[in-house]
KOLPAKOL-152074 format. One record per residue (C-alpha): x, z, y; residue in one letter. Coordinates in steps of 0.5 Angstrom, whole numbers, plus 2048, in hexadecimal, padded with zeros to 3 digits. Layout:
<r <X; Z; Y>; A>
...
***
This chain:
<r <82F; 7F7; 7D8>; X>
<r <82C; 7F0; 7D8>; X>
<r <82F; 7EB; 7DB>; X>
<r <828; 7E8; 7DF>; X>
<r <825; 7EC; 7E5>; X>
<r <81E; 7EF; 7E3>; X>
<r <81A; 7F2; 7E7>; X>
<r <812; 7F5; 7E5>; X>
<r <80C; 7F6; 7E9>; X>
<r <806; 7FA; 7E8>; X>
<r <80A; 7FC; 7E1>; X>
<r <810; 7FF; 7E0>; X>
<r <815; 7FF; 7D9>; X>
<r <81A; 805; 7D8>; X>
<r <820; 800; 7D9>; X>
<r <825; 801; 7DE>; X>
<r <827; 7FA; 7DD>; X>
<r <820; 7FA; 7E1>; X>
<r <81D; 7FA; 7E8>; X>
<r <816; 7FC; 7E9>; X>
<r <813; 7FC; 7F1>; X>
<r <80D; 7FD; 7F2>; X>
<r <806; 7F9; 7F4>; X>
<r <807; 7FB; 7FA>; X>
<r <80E; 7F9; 7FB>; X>
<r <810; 7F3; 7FF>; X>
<r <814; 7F2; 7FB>; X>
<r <818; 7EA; 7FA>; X>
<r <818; 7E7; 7F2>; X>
<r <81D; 7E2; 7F4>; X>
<r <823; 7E7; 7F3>; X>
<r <820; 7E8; 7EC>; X>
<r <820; 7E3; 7E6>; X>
<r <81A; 7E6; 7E2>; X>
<r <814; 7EA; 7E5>; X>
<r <810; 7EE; 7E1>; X>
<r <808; 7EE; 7E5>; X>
<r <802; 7F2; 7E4>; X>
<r <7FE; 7F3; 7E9>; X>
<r <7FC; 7FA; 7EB>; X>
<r <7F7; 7FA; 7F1>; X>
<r <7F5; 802; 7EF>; X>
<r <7F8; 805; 7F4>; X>
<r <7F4; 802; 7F9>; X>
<r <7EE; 806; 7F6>; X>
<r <7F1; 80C; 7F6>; X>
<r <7ED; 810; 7FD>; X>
<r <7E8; 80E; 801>; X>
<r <7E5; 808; 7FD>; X>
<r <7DE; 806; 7FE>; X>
<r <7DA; 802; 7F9>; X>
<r <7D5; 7FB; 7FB>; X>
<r <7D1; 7F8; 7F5>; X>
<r <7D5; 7FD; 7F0>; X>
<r <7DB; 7FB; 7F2>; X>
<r <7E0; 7FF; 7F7>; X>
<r <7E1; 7FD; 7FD>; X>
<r <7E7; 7FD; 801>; X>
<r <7E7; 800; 808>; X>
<r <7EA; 7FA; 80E>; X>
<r <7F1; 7FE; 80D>; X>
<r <7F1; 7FE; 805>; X>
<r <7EE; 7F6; 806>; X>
<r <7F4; 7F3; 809>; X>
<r <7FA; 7F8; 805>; X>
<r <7F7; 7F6; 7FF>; X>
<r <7F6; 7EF; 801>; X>
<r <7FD; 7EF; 803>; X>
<r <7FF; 7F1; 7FE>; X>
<r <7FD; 7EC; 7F9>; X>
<r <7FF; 7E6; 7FD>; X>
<r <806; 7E8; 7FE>; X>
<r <806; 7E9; 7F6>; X>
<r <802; 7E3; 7F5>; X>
<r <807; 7DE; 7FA>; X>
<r <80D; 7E2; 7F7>; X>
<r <80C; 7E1; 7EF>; X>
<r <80B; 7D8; 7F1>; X>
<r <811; 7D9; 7F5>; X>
<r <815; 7DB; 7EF>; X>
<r <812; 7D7; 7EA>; X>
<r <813; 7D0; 7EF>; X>
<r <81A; 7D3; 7EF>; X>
<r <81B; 7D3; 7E9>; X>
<r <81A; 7DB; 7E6>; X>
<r <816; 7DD; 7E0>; X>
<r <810; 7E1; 7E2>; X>
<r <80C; 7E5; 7DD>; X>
<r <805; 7E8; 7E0>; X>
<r <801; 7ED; 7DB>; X>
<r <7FA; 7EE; 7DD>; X>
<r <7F6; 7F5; 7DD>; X>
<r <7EF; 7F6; 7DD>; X>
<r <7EC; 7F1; 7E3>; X>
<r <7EA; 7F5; 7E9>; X>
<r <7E5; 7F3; 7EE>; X>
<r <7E5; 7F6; 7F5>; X>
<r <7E1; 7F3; 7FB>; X>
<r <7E6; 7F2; 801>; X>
<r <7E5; 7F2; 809>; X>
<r <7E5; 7EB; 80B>; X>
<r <7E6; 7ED; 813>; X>
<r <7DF; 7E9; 814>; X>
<r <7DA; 7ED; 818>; X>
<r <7D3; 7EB; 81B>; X>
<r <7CF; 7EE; 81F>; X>
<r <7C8; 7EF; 820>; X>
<r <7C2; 7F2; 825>; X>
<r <7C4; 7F6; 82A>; X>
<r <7C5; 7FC; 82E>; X>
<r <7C4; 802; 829>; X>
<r <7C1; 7FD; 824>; X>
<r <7C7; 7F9; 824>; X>
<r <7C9; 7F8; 81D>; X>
<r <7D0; 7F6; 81A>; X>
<r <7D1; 7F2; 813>; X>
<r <7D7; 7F3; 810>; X>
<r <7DA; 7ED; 80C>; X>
<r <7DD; 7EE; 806>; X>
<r <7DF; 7EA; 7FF>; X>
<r <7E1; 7EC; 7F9>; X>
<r <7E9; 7EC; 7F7>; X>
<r <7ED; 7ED; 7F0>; X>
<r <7F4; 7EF; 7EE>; X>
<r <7F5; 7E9; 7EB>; X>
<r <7F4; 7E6; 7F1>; X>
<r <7FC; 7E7; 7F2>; X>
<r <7FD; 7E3; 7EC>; X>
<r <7FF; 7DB; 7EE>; X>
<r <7FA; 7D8; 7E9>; X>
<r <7F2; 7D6; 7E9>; X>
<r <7F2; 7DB; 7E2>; X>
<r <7EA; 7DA; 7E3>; X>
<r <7E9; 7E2; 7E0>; X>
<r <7E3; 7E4; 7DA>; X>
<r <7E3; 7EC; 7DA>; X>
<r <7E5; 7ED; 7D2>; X>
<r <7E9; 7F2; 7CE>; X>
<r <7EC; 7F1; 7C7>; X>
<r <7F2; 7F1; 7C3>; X>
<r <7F1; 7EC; 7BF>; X>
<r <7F5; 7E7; 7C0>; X>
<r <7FB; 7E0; 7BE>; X>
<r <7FF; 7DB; 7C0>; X>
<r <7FC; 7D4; 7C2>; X>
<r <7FE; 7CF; 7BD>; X>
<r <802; 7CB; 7C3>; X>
<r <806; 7D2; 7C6>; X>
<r <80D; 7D1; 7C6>; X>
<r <812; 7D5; 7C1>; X>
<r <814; 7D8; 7C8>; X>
<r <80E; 7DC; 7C8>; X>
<r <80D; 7DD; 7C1>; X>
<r <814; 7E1; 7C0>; X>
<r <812; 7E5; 7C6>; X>
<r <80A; 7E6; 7C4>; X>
<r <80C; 7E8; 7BD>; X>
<r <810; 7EC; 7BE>; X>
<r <80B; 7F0; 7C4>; X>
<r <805; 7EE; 7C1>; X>
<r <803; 7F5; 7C0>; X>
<r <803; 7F7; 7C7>; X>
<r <7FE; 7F2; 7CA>; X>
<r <7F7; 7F3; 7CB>; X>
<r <7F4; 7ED; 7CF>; X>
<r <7EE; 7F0; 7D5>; X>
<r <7EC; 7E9; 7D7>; X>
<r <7EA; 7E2; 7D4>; X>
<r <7EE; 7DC; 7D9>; X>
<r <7EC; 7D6; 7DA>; X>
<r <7F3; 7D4; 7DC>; X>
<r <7F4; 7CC; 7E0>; X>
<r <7FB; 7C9; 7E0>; X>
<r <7FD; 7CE; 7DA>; X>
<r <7FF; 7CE; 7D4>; X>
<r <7FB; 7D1; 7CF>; X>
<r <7FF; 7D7; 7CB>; X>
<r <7FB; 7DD; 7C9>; X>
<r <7F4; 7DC; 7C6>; X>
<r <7EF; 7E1; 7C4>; X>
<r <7F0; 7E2; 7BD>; X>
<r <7E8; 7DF; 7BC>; X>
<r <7E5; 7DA; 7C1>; X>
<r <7EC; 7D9; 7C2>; X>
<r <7EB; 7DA; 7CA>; X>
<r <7F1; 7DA; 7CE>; X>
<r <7F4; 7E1; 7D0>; X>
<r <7FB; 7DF; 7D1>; X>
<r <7FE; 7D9; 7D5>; X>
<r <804; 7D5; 7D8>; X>
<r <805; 7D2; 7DE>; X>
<r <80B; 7CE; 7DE>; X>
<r <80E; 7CC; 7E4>; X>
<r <80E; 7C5; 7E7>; X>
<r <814; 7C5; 7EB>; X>
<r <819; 7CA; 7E8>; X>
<r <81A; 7CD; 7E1>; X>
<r <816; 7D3; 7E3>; X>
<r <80F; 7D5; 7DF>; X>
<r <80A; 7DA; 7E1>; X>
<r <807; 7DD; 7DA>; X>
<r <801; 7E1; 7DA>; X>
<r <800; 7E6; 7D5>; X>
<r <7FB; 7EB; 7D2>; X>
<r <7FC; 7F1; 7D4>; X>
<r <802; 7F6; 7D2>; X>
<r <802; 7FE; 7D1>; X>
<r <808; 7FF; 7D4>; X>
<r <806; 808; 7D4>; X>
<r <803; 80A; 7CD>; X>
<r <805; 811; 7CC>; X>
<r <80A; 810; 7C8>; X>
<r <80F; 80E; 7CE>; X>
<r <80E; 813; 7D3>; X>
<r <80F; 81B; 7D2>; X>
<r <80F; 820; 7D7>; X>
<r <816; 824; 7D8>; X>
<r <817; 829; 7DD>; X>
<r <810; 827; 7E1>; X>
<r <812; 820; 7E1>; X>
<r <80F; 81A; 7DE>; X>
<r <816; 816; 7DA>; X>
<r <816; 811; 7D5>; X>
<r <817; 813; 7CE>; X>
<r <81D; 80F; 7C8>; X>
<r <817; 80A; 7C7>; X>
<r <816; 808; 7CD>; X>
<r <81D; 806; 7CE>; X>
<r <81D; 803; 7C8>; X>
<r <817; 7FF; 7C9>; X>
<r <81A; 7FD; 7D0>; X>
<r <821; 7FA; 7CD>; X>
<r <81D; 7F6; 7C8>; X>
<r <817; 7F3; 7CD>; X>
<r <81E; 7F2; 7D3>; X>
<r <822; 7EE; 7CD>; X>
<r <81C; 7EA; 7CB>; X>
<r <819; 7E8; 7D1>; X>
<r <821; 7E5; 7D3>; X>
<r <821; 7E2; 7CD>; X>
<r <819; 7DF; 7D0>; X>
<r <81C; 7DD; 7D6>; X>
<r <822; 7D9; 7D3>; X>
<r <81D; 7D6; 7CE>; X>
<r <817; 7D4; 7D4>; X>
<r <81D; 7D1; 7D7>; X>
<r <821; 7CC; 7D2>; X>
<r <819; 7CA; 7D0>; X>
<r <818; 7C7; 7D6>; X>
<r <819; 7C0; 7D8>; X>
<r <81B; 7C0; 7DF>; X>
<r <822; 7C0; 7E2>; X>
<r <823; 7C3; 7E7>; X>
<r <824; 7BF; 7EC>; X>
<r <82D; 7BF; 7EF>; X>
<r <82E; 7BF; 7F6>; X>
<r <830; 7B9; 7F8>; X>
<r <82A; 7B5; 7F5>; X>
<r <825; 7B8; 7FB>; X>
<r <82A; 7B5; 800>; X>
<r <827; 7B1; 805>; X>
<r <829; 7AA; 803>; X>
<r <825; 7AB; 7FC>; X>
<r <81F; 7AD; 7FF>; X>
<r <818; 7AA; 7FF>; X>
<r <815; 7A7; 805>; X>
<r <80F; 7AC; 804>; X>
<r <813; 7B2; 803>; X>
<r <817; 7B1; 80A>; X>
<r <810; 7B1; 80C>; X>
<r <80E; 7B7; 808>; X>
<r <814; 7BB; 80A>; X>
<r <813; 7BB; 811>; X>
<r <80C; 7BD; 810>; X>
<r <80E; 7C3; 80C>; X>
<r <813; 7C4; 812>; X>
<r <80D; 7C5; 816>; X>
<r <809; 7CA; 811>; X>
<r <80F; 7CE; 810>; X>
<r <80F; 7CF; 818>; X>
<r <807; 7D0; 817>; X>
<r <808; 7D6; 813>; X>
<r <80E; 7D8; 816>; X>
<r <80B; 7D9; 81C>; X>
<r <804; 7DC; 818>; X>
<r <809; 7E1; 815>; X>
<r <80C; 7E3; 81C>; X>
<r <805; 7E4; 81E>; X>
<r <803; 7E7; 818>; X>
<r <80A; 7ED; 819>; X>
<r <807; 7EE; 820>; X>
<r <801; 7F0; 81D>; X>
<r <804; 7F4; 818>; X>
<r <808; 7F8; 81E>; X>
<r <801; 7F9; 822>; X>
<r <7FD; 7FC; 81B>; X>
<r <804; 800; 81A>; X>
<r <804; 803; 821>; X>
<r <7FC; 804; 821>; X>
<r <7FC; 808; 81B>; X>
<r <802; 80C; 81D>; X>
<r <7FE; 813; 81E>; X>
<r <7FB; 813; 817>; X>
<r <802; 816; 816>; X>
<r <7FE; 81B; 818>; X>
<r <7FB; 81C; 811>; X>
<r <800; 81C; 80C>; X>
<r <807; 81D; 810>; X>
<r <80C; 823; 812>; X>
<r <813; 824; 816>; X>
<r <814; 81F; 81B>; X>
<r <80E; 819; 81A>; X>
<r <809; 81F; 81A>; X>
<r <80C; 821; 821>; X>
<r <80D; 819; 823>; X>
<r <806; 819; 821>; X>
<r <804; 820; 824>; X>
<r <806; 81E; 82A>; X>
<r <803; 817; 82B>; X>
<r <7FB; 81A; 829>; X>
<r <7FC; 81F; 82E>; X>
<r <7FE; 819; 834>; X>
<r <7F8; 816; 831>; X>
<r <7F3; 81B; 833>; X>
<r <7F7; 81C; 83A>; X>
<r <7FC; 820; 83A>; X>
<r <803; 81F; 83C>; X>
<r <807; 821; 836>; X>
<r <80F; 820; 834>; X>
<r <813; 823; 82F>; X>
<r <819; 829; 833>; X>
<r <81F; 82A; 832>; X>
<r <825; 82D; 836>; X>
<r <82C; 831; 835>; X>
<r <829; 836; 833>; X>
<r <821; 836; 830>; X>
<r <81E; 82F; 82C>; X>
<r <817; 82F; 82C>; X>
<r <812; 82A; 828>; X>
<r <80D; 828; 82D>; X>
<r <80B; 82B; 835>; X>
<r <805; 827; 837>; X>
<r <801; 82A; 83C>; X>
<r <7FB; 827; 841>; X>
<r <7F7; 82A; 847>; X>
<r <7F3; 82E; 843>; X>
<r <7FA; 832; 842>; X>
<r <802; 831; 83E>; X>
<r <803; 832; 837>; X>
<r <809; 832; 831>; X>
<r <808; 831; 82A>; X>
<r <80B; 832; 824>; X>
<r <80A; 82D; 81E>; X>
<r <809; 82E; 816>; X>
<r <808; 82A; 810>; X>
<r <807; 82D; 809>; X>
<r <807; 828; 802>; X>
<r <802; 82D; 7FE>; X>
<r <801; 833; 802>; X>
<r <7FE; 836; 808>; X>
<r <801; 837; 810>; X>
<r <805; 83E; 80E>; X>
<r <807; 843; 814>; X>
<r <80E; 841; 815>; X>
<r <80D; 83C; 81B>; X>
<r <80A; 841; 81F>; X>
<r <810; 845; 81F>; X>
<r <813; 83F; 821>; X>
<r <80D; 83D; 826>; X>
<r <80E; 844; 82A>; X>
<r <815; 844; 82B>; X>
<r <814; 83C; 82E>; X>
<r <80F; 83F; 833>; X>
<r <814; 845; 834>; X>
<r <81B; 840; 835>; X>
<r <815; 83B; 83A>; X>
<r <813; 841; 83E>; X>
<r <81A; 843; 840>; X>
<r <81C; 83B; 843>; X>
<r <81A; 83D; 84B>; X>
<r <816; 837; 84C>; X>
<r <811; 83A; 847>; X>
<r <80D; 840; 84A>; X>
<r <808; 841; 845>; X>
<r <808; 840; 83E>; X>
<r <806; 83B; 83B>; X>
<r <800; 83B; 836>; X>
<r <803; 83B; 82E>; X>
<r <800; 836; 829>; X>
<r <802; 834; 822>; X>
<r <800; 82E; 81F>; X>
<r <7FF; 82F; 817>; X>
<r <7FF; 829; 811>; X>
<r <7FE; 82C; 80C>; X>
<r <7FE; 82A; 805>; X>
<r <7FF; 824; 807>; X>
<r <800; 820; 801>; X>
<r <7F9; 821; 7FF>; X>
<r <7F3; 81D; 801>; X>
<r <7EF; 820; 807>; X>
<r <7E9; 822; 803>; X>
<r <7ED; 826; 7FF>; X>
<r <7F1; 82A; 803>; X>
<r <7EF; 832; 804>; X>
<r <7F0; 837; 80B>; X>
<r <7F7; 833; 80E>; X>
<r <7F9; 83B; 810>; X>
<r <7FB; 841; 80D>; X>
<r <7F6; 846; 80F>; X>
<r <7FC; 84B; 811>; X>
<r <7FE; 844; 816>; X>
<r <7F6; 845; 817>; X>
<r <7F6; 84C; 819>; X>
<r <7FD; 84B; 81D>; X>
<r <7FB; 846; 821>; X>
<r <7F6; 84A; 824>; X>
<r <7FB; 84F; 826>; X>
<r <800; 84A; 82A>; X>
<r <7FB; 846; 82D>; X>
<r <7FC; 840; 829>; X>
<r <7F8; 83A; 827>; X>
<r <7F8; 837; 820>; X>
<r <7F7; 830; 820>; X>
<r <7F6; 82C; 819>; X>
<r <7F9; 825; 81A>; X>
<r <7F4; 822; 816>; X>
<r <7EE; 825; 81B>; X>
<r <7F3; 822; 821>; X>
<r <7F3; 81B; 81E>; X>
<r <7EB; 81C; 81D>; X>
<r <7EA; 81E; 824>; X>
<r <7F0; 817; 827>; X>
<r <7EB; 813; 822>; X>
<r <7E5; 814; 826>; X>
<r <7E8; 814; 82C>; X>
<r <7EC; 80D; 82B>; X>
<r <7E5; 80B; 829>; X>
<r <7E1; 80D; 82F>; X>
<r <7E6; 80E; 834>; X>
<r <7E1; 813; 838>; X>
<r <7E6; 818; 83D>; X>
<r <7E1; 81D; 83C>; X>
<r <7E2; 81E; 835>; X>
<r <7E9; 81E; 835>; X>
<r <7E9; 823; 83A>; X>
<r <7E5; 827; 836>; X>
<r <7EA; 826; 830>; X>
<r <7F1; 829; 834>; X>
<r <7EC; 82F; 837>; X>
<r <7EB; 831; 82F>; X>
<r <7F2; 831; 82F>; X>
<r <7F3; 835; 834>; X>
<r <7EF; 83A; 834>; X>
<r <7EE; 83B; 82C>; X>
<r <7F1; 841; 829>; X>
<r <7F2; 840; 822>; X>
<r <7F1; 839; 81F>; X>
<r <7EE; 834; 824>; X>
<r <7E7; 830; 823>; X>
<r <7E7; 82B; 826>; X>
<r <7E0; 828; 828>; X>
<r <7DB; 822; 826>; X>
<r <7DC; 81B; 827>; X>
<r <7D7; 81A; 82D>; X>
<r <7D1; 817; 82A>; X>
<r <7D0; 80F; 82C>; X>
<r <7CB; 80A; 82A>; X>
<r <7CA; 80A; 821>; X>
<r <7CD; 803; 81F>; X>
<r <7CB; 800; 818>; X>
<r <7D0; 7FD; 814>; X>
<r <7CE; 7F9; 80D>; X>
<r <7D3; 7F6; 808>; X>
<r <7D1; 7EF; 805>; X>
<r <7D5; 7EB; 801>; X>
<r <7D7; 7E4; 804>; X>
<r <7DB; 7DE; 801>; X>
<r <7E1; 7DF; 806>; X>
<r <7E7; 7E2; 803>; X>
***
């Protein structure tokens, strides 16, 4: 176990001297003293992306994730270099994508209004706190700078068959320490900081998965013996980096007692106040900016309704169906537990909800439905029975286009017989969706009467036609 905290993004080593949190993550590195980046943006790529100019084009949502995304890794790795850590960040193959700026523009009127959508373009090295100036060029040819400190050499040595460099740098304020093998363009570089014993050190890209390390057991993907070998050797060798990188540099850390006030500068007094100012500017920025994130969380609750079961498909059941109009809540008593009664002037329903991972809404549910209907019609303040209504996600996990009929054809055929609508969650999100965005009462109307007077699944109606609204994407310098 190594006595240095490590941690890993966008790669993973078989150690478990070793924490690995994902891109995505939130994740702080100043509990960590060595970082291990790649940046890895291929999970925003993986649904519903368009393309502009050859390249993908994120959605507004995607835009603002993965630009998130970046910043937090980008601020996090100068945070932990300027308190002294050792970073070392690994650069995959460049990927470009455009991104959403929020800019929009509008033009002509009426049915001829035209609206331009702004986007600029956006890459994975973006989270990378350096002006690396990245060429698209792949090889493996590579050697040492003449000037790379013997730190570096030890570890490159001892690695150097496991890099592959996919970019050409023209680095700034670096240190030069891998060339091309010919042409000696740099493919590696070390950023020393200025204010602490840290180093940012970008190098060639890594193979951390080849074939040998991975094997299957039991329908599982796990690490083979030279695998954990290959991690044990790399977690030694980059502790014994760090110490190098670190009793190279010239700069003492500097004691508490020495930032006192009695040995400031006039100007420093100065400055102080004015980073006082700034940290209170982004503090009150952050807040906002939490708020927001609040609102857009709020806001996008009902797609739960996509991909959720048990209680937050319920919660989400149950908000849609407010949405359209009805009065809705779940039930529960002493005796009977209900997942949603929901009723509007058209008449009074009660629902049952289910969520299948990989599969379609069987028949069991309605068993359950019908004794619901039953236990409800006993209470006296119920005269007549409430219509039965079950709300199937099925094959959840799976993107929409790839999902097949959401009910059995025996819970089809059932439904006929007891009356019973069945509702596919992904069609009620569709049906809210274009509800929120037209806010027409009689299209709303229109989806609750398909509930209540279908037998079998529902269909809810169209989107009421509204006036064609173009929308053009354009690259802009704005990012």
């Amino acid at each position: 176990m190594s006595e240095k905290k490590i941690v890993t993004i966008g790669c993973e080593l078989a150690s478990g001297s070793v924490k690995h949190v994902q891109f995505k993550s939130k994740s702080s590195l100043l509990d960590f003293d060595i970082v291990l980046f790649r940046p890895l943006i291929s999970d925003f790529l993986i649904y519903g992306v368009d393309y502009f100019q050859g390249k993908p084009s994120l959605s507004d949502t995607q835009s603002f994730q993965l630009r998130e995304c970046c910043e937090h890794w980008r601020r996090e790795l100068k945070e932990a270099v300027a308190s002294g850590k050792t970073a070392l960040v690994f650069l995959p193959e460049l990927t470009s994508v455009y991104i959403d700026t929020g800019q929009r523009t509008y033009s002509g009127t009426g049915r001829n209004q035209k609206t331009t959508r702004h986007v600029t373009e956006y890459n994975n090295y973006n989270s990378i706190p350096a002006d690396l100036k990245p060429v698209i060029a792949n090889g493996s040819e590579m050697k040492l700078a003449s000037s790379v400190a013997p730190a570096l050499a030890a570890f490159w040595n001892q690695f150097r068959e496991f890099f592959t460099y996919h970019v050409l740098l023209s680095p700034e304020k670096a240190s030069t320490a891998i060339l091309t093998r010919t042409g000696d363009k740099p493919v590696g570089a070390i950023f020393p900081s200025k204010a602490s014993t840290g180093s940012l050190v970008v190098l060639p890209d890594v193979d951390f998965y080849p074939d040998a390390f991975v094997t299957e057991r039991n329908e599982k993907q796990v690490w083979t013996k030279k695998a954990t070998i290959f991690a044990d050797r790399f977690v030694a060798a980059i502790v014994e980096l760090d110490k190098a990188l670190r009793s190279e540099s010239d700069l003492t850390e500097e004691p508490a007692w020495a930032s006192s006030d009695l040995y400031l500068m006039a100007p420093e007094r100065t400055l102080r106040a004015e980073l006082m100012a700034a940290e209170l500017a982004v503090e009150t920025a952050q807040q906002t900016k939490e708020e927001l994130t609040e609102r857009l969380r709020v806001e996008g609750h009902l797609r739960g309704l996509l991909f959720e079961k048990g209680k937050p498909l319920e919660e989400a059941i149950i908000e849609a169906l407010r949405k359209l109009g009805f009065t809705a809540e779940p039930f529960k008593d002493v005796g009977s537990e209900f997942d949603v009664v929901f009723e509007s002037a058209e008449g009074r329903l009660i629902g049952e909800a289910e969520g299948k991972d990989n599969k379609a809404v069987n028949v069991d549910k309605l068993r359950q439905l019908q004794m619901n209907i039953h236990e409800d019609l006993l209470r006296e303040s119920v005269e007549v029975p409430a219509k039965p209504v079950l709300f199937g996600n099925a094959y959840r996990i799976l993107p929409i286009d790839q999902r097949t009929h959401p009910f059995t054809e025996k819970c089809s055929a059932s439904a006929l017989t007891m009356n019973t609508a069945l509702v596919s969650t992904p069609d009620l999100f569709l049906a809210v969706q274009s509800y929120v965005d037209c806010q027409d009462a009689d299209f709303a109307a229109a989806c609750r009467q398909a509930i209540l007077s279908s037998v079998g699944q529902v269909i809810f109606p169209g989107p009421p036609t509204k006036d064609p609204e173009q929308e053009t994407e354009i690259e802009t310098g704005g990012a």
